[in-house]
matplotlib code that plots the C-alpha trace (Angstrom):
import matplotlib.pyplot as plt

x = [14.9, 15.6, 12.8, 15.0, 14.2, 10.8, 10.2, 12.1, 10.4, 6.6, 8.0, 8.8, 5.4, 3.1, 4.5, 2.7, -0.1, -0.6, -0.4, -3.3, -5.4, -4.7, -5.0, -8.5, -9.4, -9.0, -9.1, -10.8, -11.2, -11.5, -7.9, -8.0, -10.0, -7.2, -6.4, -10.1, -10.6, -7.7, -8.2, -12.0, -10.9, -8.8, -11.1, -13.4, -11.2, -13.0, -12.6, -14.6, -14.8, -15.4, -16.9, -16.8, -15.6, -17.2, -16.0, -17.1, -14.9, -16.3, -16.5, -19.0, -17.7, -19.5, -17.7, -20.1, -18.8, -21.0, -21.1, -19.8, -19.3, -18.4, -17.1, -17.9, -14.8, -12.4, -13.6, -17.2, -19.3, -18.5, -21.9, -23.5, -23.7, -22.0, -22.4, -23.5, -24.0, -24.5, -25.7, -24.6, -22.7, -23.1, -21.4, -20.8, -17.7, -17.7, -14.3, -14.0, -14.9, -11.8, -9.7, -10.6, -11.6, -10.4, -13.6, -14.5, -18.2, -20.6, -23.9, -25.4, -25.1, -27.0, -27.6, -29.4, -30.1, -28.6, -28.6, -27.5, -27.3, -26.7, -26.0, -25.3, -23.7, -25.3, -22.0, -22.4, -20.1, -21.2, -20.4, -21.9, -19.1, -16.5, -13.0, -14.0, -10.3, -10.2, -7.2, -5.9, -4.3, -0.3, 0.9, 0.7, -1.3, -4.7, -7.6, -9.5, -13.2, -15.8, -17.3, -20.2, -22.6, -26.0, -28.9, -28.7, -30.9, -31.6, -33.9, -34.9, -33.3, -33.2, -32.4, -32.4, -31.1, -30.9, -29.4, -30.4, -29.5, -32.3, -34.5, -34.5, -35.5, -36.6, -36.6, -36.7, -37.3, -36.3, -36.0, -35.9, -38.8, -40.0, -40.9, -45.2, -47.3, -45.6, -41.8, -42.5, -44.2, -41.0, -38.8, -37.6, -37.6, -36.6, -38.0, -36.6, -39.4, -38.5, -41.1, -40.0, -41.9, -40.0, -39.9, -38.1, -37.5, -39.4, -42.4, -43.7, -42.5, -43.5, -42.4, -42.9, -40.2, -40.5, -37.6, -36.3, -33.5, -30.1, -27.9, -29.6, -28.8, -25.6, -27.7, -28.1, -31.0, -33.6, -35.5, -34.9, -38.4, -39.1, -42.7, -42.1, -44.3, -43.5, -45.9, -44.2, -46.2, -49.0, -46.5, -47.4, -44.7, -45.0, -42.3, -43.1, -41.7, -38.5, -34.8, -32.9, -29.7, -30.2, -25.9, -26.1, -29.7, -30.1, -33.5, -35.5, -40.0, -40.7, -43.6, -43.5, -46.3, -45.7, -48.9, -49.3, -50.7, -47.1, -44.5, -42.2, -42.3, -40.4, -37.4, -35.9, -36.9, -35.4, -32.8, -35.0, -36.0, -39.6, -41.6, -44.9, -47.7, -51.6, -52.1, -50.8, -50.4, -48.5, -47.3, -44.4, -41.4, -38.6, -35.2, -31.6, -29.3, -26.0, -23.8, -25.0, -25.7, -29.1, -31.9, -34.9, -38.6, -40.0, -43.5, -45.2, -48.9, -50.8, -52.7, -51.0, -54.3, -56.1, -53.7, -53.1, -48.8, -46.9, -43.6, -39.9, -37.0, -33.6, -31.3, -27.8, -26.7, -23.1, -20.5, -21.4, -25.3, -27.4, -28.0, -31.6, -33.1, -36.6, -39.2, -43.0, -46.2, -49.9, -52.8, -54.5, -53.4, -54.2, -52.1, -53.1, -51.3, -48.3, -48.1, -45.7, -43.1, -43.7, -43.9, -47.5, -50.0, -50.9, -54.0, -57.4, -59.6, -61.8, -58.8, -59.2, -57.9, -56.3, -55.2, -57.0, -54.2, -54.0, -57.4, -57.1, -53.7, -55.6, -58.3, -55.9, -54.1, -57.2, -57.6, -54.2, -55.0, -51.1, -51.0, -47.3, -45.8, -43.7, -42.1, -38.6, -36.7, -34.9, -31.6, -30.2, -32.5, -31.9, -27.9, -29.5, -29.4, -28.5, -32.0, -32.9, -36.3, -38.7, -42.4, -45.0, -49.0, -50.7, -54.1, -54.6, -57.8, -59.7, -62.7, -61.1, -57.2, -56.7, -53.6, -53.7, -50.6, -47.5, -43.9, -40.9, -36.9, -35.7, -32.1, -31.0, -27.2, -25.2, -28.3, -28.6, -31.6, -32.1, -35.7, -34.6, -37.8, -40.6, -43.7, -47.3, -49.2, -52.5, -54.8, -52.5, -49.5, -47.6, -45.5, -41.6, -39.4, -35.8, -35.2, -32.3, -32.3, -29.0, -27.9, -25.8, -25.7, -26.8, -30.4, -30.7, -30.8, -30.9, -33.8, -33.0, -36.4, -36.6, -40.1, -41.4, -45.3, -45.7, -49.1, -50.9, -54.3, -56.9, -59.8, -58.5, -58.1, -61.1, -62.8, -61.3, -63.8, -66.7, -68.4, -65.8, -65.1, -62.1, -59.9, -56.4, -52.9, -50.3, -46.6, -44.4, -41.6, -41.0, -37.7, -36.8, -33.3, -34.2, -32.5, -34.8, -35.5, -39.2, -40.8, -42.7, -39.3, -37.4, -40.8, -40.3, -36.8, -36.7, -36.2, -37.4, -40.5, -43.0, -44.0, -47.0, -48.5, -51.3, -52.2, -55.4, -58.1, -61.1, -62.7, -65.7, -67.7, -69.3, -65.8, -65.0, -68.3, -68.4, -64.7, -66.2, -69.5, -71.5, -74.5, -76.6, -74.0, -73.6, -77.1, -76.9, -73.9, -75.2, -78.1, -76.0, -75.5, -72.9, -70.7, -67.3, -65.5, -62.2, -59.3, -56.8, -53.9, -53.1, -49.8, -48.7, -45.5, -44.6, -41.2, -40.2, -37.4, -37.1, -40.3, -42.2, -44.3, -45.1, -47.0, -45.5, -47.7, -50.9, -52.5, -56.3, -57.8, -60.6, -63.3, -65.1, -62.8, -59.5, -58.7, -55.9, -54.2, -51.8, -51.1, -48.5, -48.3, -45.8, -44.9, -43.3, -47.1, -48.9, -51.0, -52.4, -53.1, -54.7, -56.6, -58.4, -60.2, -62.0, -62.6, -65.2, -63.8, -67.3, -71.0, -72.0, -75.2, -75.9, -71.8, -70.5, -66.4, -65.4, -62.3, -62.0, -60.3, -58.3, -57.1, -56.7, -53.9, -53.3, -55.1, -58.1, -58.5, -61.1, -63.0, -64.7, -65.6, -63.9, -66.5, -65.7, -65.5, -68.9, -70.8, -70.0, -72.0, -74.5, -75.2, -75.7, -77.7, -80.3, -80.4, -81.5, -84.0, -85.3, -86.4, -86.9, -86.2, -86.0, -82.7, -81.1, -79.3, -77.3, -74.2, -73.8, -73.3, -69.7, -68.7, -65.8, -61.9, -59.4, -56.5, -53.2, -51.4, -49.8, -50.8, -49.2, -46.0, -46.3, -46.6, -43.3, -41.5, -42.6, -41.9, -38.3, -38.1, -39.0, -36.7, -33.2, -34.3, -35.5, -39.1, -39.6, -37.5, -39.4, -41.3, -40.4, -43.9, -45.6, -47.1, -45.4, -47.8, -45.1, -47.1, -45.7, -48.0, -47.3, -46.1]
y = [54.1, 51.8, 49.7, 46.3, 48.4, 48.6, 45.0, 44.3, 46.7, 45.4, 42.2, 42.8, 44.8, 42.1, 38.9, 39.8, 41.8, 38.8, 36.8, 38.7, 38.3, 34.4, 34.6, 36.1, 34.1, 30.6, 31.7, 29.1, 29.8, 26.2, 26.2, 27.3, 24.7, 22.4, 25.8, 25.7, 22.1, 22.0, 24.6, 23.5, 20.0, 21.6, 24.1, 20.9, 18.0, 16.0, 15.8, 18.6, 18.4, 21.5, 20.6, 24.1, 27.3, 30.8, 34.2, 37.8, 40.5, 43.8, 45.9, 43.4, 40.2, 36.8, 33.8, 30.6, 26.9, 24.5, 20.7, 21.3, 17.6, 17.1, 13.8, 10.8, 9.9, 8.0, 4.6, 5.1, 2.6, 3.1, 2.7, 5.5, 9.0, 11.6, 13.8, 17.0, 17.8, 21.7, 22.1, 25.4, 27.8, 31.5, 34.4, 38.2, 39.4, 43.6, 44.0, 47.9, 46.9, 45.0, 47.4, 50.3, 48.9, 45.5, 44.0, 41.0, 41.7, 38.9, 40.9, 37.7, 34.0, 31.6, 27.4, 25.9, 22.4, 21.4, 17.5, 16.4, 13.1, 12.4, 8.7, 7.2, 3.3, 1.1, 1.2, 5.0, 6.2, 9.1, 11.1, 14.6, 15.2, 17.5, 18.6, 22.1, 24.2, 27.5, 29.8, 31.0, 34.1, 35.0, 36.1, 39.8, 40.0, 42.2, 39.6, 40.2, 41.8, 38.9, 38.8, 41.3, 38.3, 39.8, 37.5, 34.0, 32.4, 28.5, 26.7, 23.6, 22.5, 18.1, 16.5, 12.7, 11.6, 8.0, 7.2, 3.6, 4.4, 7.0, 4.9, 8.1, 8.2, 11.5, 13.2, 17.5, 20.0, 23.6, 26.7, 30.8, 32.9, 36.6, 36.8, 36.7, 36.4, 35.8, 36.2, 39.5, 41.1, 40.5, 42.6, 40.1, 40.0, 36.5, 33.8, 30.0, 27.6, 23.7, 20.7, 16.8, 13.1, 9.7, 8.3, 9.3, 7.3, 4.3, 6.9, 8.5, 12.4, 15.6, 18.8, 22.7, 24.8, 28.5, 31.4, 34.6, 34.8, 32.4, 34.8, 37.1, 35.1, 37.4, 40.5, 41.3, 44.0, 42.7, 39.8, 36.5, 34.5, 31.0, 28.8, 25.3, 22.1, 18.7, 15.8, 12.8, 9.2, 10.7, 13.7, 17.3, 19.7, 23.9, 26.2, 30.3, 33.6, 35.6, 35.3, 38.6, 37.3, 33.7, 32.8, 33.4, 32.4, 35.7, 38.0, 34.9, 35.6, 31.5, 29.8, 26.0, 23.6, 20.0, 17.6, 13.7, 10.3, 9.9, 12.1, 8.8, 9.8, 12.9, 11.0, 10.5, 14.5, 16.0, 13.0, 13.6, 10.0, 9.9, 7.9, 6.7, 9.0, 9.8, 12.1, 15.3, 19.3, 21.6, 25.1, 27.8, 29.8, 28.2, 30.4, 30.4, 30.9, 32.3, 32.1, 28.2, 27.4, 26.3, 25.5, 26.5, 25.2, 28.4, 29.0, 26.2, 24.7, 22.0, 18.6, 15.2, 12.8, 14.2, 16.3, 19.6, 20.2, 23.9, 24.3, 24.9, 22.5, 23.7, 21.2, 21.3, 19.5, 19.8, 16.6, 13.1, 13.5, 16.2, 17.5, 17.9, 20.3, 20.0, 22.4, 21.0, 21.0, 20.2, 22.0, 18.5, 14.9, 12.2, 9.4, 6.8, 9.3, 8.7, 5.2, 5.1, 5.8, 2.8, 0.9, 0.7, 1.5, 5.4, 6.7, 5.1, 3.3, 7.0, 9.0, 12.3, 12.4, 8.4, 6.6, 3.3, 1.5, 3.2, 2.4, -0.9, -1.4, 0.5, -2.2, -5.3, -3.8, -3.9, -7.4, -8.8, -10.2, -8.5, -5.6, -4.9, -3.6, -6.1, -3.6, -4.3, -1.1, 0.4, 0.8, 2.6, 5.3, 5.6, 6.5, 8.3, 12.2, 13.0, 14.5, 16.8, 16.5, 19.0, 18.0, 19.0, 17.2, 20.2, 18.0, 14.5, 13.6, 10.4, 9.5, 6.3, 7.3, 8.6, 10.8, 14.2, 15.6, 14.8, 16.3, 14.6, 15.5, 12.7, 12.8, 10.3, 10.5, 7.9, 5.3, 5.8, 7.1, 8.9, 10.4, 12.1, 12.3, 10.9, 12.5, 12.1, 13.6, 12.5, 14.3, 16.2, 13.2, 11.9, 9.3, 10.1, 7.7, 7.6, 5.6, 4.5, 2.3, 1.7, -0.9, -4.1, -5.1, -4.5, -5.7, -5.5, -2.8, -2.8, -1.1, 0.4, 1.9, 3.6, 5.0, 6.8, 7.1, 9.8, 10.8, 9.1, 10.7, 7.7, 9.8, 10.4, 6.8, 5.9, 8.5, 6.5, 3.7, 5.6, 3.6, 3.4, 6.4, 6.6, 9.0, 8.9, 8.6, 6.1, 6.2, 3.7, 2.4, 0.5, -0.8, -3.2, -4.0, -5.9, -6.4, -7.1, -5.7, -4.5, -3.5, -6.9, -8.6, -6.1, -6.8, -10.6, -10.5, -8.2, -8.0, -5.8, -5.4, -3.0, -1.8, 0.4, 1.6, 3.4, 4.6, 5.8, 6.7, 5.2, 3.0, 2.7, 0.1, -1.1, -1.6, -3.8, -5.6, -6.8, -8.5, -11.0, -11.1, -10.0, -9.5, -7.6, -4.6, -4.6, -4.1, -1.2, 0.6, 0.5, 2.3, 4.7, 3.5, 3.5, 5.3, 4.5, 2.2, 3.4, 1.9, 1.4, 0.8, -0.8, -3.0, -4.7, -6.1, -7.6, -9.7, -9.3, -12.3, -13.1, -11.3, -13.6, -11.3, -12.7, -11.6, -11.3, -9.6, -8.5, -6.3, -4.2, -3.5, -2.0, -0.6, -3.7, -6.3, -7.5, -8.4, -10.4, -11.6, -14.0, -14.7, -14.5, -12.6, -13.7, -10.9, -13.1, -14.8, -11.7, -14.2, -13.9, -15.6, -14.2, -14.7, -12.0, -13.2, -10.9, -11.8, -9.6, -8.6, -8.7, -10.3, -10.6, -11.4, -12.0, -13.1, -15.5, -15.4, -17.3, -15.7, -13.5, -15.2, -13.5, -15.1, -14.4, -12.0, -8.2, -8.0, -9.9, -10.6, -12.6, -12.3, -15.3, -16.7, -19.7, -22.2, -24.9, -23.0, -21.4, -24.4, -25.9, -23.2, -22.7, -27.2, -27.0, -23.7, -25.4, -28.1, -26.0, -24.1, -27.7, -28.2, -25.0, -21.9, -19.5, -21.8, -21.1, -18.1, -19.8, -20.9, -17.2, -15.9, -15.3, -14.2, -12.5, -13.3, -11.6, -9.8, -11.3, -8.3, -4.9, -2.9, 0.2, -2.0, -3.5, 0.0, 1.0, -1.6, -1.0, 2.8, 1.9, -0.9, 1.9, 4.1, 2.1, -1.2, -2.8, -3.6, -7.0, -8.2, -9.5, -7.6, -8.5, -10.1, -9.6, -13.5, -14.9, -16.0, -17.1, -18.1, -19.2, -19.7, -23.1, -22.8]
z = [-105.0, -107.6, -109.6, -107.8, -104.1, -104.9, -105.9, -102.7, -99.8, -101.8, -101.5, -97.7, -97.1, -98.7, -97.4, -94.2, -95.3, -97.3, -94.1, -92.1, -95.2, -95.2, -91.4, -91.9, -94.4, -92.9, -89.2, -86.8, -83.0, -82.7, -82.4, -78.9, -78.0, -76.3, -74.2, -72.9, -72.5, -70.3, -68.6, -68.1, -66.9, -64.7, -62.9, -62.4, -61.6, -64.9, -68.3, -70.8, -74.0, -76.7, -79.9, -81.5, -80.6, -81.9, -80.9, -81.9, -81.3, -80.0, -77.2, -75.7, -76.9, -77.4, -77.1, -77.5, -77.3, -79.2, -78.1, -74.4, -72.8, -69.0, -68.7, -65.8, -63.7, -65.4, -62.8, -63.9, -66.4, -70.0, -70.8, -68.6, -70.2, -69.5, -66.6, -68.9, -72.2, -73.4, -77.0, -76.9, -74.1, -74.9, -72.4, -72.8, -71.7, -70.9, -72.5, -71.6, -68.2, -67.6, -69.4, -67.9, -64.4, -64.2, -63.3, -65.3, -66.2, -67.5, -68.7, -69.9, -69.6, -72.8, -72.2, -74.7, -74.4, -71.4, -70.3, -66.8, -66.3, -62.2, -61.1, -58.0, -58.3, -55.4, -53.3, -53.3, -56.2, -58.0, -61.1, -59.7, -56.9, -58.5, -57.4, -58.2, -57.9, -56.9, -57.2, -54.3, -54.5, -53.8, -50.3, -50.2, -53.5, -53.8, -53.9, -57.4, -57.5, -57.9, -61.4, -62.0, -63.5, -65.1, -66.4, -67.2, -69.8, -69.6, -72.8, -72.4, -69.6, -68.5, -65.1, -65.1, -61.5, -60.0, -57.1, -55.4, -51.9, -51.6, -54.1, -56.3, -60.0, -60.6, -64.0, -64.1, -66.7, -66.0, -68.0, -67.3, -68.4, -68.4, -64.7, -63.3, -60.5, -57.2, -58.4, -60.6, -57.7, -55.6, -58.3, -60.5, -64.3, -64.7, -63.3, -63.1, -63.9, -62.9, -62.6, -61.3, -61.6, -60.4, -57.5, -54.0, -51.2, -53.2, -53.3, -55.9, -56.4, -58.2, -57.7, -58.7, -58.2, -59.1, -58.1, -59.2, -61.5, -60.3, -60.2, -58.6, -55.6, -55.3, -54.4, -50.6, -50.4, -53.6, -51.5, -53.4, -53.9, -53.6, -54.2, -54.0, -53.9, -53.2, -53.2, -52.0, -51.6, -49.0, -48.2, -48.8, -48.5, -49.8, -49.0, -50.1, -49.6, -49.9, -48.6, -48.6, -48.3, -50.2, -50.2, -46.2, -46.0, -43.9, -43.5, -44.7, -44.7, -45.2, -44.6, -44.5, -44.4, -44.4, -44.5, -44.6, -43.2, -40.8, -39.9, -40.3, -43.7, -43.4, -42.8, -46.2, -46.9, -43.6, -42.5, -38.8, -37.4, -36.4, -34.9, -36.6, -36.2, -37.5, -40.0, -39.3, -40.9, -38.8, -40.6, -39.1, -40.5, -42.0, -40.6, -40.5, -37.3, -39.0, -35.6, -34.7, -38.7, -37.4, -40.0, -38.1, -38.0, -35.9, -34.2, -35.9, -35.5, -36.4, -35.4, -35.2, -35.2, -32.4, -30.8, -31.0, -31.8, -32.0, -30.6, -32.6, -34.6, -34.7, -37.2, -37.1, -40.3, -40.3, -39.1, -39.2, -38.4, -38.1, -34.3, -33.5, -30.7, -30.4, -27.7, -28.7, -26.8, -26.7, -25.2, -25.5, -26.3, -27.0, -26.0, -29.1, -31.4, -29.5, -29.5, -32.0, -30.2, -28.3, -31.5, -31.9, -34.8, -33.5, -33.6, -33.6, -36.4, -36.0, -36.1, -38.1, -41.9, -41.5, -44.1, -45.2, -44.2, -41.1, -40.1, -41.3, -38.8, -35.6, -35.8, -36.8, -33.8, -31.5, -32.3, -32.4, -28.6, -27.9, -25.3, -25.8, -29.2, -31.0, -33.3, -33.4, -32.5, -35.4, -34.7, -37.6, -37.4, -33.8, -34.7, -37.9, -35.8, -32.5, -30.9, -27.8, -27.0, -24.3, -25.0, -22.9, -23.2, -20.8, -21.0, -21.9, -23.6, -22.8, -20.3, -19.1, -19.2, -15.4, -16.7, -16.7, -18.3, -19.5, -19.6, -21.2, -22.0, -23.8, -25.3, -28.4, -28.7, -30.8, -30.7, -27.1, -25.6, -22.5, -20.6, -17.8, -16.8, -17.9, -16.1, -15.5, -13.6, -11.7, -9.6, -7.6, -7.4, -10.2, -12.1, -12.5, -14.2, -15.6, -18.8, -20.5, -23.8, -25.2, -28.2, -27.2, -30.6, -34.1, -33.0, -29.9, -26.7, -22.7, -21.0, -17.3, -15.7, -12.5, -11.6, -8.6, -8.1, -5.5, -4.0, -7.1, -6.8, -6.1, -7.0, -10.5, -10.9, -9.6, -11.7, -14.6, -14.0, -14.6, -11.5, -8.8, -6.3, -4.0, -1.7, -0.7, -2.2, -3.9, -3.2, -4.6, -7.0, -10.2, -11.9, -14.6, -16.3, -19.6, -23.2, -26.4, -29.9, -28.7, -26.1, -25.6, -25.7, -23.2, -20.9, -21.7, -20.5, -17.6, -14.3, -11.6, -9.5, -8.2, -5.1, -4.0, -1.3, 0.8, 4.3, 4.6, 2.4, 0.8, -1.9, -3.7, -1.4, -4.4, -5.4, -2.3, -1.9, -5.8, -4.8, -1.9, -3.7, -1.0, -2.8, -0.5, 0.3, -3.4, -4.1, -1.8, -2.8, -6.6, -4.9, -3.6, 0.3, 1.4, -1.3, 0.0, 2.7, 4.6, 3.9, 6.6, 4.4, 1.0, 0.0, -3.5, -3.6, -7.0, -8.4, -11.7, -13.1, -16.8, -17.6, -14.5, -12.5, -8.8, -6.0, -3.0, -1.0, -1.9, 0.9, 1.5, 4.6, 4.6, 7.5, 7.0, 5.1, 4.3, 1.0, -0.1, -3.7, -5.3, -8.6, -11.3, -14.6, -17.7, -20.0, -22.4, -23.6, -21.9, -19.8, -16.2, -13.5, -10.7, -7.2, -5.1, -2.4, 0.5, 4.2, 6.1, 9.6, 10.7, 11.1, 7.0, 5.6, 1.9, 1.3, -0.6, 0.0, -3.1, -5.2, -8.3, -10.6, -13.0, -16.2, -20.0, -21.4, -20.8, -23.8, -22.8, -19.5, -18.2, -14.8, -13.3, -9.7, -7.7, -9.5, -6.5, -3.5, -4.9, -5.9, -2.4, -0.4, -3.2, -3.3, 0.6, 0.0, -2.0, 0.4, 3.0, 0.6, -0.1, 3.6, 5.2, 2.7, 5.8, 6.8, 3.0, 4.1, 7.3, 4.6, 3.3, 6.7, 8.1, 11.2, 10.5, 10.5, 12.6, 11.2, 11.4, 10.0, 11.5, 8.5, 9.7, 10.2, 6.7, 5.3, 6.5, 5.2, 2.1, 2.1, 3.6, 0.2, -1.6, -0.5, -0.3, -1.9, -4.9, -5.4, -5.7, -2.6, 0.6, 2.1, 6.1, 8.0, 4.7, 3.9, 1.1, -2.2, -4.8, -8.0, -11.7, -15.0, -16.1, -19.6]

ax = plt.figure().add_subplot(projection="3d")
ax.plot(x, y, z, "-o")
ax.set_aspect("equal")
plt.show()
């Protein structure tokens, strides 16, 4: 070859020898940047940004991208910071892997530095909802092997989130370390190691957070561990143990304990409504139903104030709101710790483990001079879940409360609430109602009560007196329709009646004597004789219109006496006016007939004696003592009335009314005693 062929074929040779040098020399991966911004913005629906690219080559190659920035959505503030910001992005890619198995292999994952920034705009807009795309692979085309992912590493770690519709500040630091304790035990080598202050639900929060390694998630027989902590305002909440299956939430070993002053408080934490309640700790298993997608609150047991609580919670979060099934019991009650669902302050000023405040509102409560709870009814939190209730009280607690045990199956669907029924029972009778509350408007619902009282035991409600005995049982029947924001003002509004009645039995004749104060028999039954009078029959017949209670008949008749009432109740200012007034069917020494009068509110009542009709016989009493004080005594005796009613009769017509009317209606040859409260 000629020197001119030489010159030529080096010439030829060089040029791109010279080329790969030069290519060497000045070659920058950061020209493939574009390619993995857009294909980054792409996967996540937002805009990412690559300051520098690094790769080294090798059969486990390193890529790293320094300066990683994951944009806001275009219609976000310019001023807020950006949803992430990586200082630097480090994976391993098992090269050989792919090649000779097609398998994309990740042994190890590096962040260093990572800043998430999560905000929420009042009107709900947030910059932490991505449009994640996933590929989806070709009709008739082999699906590819997920990614084997090995350990990920995570240095210093920051988690600012605010979001002003759950009153949330909170700011987290996390980061992965060797694993110890609790999470090595379980296997692991890497632990993730979190911690949380702000505020939640207007609250102040802090939380612990400690789990094995992230992606060890993937594996399905290495149990995954969990020990959180939550401290939220006066709420306590610890979650601990293992999931095997943590992506189906399968084979979970969880305990959960949650502990605080109300359970009301759970609501911004588990999205249940609850009503207000003492102080409570209850502790069971957390599980997952796979078929239903149930989250699970198993076998749990506690105290709520004074009352024992165990029973189960099934949640349902998918769809609009979250469908709540609830089984719970007590061995004993008591019914102040329930009061909250009637919109009262639960629990008592000596309640167990209550809050200052708490005590503070029991006693405020006591002295309010208001019997029925003026809590308006939130409506919201109503509609907030859909709720199936079965709760059973198999004691109640209380010397004075003649109630004996309580069973309940209550629905709440769309705002509307349903008990179907409401029981109690006493002695060896009980109370049944129906009850249906359902919103009108934005503020406002309609009560509809129906309530049955069948064979109420009169011995457990005279036992309640702690001086009064009795025998014999209750039938009767109760109904209002009303609309309101509270249960004062659905009272206040209502209309209804009640009707009650008895055929034969017995009362207390202290009981009896005490309401014609016949002094003498008094003195005996206190002393023991006699310990009871007969009663032939008992009637009340009440009418309930626009929250006016009035008597319409108001029947006893006893062995020895009749006794008779009148008198008018308004729910609306809570006050009463009353009249009970006893005629003794026979000769009576020692009796003065003047009236119990019954005034005041529920709240305080007030028992006093028919001051005229008493200060009449007592003036010409002292007369007679004046002249002769053997003659004193001649005023106080009564000779007895007859009795103008068929008691037997009146009974029946009541039980008919009961049956196939509406209480509150006339009761045929039952003597009329209209009354109103002047306002």
């Amino acid at each position: 070859m000629t020197r001119r062929g030489w010159r030529r074929l080096s010439l030829f040779m060089g040029l791109p020898i010279l080329f790969l040098i030069l290519l060497v020399l000045f070659w920058r991966w950061d020209w493939f940047i574009p390619l993995v911004e857009a294909r980054a913005s792409a996967a996540l629906g937002r805009p990412v940004t690559v300051a520098h690219l690094h790769v080294h080559l090798g059969r486990r190659t390193r890529i790293v991208a320094d300066g990683v920035t994951i944009q806001n959505p275009k219609d976000f503030p310019k001023d807020t910071p950006p949803l992430a910001r990586i200082a630097h992005l480090g994976v391993t890619v098992d090269v050989m892997a792919y090649i000779h198995h097609r398998i994309l292999a990740i042994p190890a994952i590096d962040i260093d530095g990572p800043r998430i920034t999560a905000r929420q705009l009042p009107d709900g807009h947030n910059n932490y909802t991505l449009a994640v795309k996933t590929p989806k692979p070709k009709p008739g085309a082999e699906s590819n092997p997920s990614p084997q992912l090995g350990t990920l590493t995570i240095t210093d770690g920051q988690l600012h989130a605010e979001m002003p519709k759950l009153k949330a500040d909170v700011t987290a630091t996390f980061e992965t370390a060797p694993a110890a304790g609790v999470i090595a035990r379980n296997g692991q080598t890497t632990e993730l190691r979190a911690k949380a202050h702000g505020t939640y639900a207007g609250q102040p929060i802090t939380a612990t957070l400690l789990t094995g390694a992230l992606l060890s998630v993937r594996e399905t027989k290495k149990p995954f561990p969990i020990d959180l902590h939550i401290a939220n305002g006066d709420t306590r909440v610890a979650l601990a143990g293992t999931v095997q299956n943590p992506l189906a939430f399968q084979g979970t070993n969880l305990d959960l304990t949650l502990q605080g002053a109300d359970m009301a408080d759970l609501y911004p934490l588990t999205g249940i409504p609850i009503p207000k309640t003492p102080a409570y700790k209850i502790t069971g298993k957390l599980n997952y139903e796979v078929a239903t997608r149930r989250i699970r609150f198993d076998d749990f047991h506690g105290v709520v104030g004074n009352s024992d609580l165990e029973g189960s919670i099934a949640e349902q979060p998918q769809g609009k709101k979250p469908d709540v099934t609830m089984d719970l019991a007590s061995r004993r009650v008591d019914l102040a710790d329930l009061g909250g669902f009637l919109g009262t302050n639960p629990g008592r000023a000596t309640t167990k483990n209550a809050t200052a405040e708490q005590r503070h509102a029991a006693a405020a409560g006591a002295r309010s001079g208001h019997l029925l709870p003026t809590t308006p009814i939130n409506l919201p939190k109503l509609d907030a879940a859909n709720i199936h209730l079965h709760y059973v009280g198999h004691h109640i607690e209380g010397r004075s409360i003649p109630l004996d045990s309580l069973d309940v199956r209550m629905d709440v669907v769309d705002g509307a609430v349903h008990l179907h029924p409401l029981i109690f029972t006493i002695g060896h009778g009980r109370v049944q109602g129906d009850v249906a509350i359902a919103p009108v408007s934005d503020k406002r619902v309609r009560l509809k009560a129906d309530v049955h009282f069948d064979h109420v035991d009169v011995s457990r409600l005279m036992a309640a007196t702690h001086a009064f005995r009795g025998a014999g049982a209750i039938g009767g029947r109760a109904t209002i329709d009303g609309t309101g924001n509270s249960v004062a003002t659905l009272l206040g509004d209502g209309n209804g009646g009640l009707a009650l009645y008895m055929s034969g039995g017995s009362l207390s004749a202290l009981l009896i004597d005490l309401s014609g104060l016949e002094f003498g028999k008094a003195l005996l039954s206190a002393l023991g004789m006699p310990n009871q009078t007969p009663v032939d029959c008992m009637i009340a017949d009440f009418d309930l219109r626009h929250g006016q209670v009035a008597t319409r008949a108001l029947l006893v008749d006893t062995g020895e006496a009749l006794i008779g009432g009148t008198g008018a109740l308004d729910l609306k200012s809570e006050a009463i006016d009353f009249e009970i007034q006893t005629r003794s069917k026979g000769f009576s020494i020692g009796n003065l007939p003047a009236p119990i009068r019954i005034g005041g509110t529920l709240a305080k009542p007030a028992i006093g004696i028919g001051v005229k009709e008493i200060a009449a016989r007592g003036g010409l009493a002292a007369a007679l003592g004046f002249l002769a004080a053997p003659l004193a005594i001649l005023p106080t005796i009564e000779f007895g009335v007859s009795d103008p009613h068929k008691c037997g009769e009146l009974v029946s017509a009541v039980k008919a009314q009961v049956r196939h009317g509406t209480p509150g209606q006339p009761v045929p040859g039952a003597p009329a005693a209209q009354k109103t409260i002047k306002k």
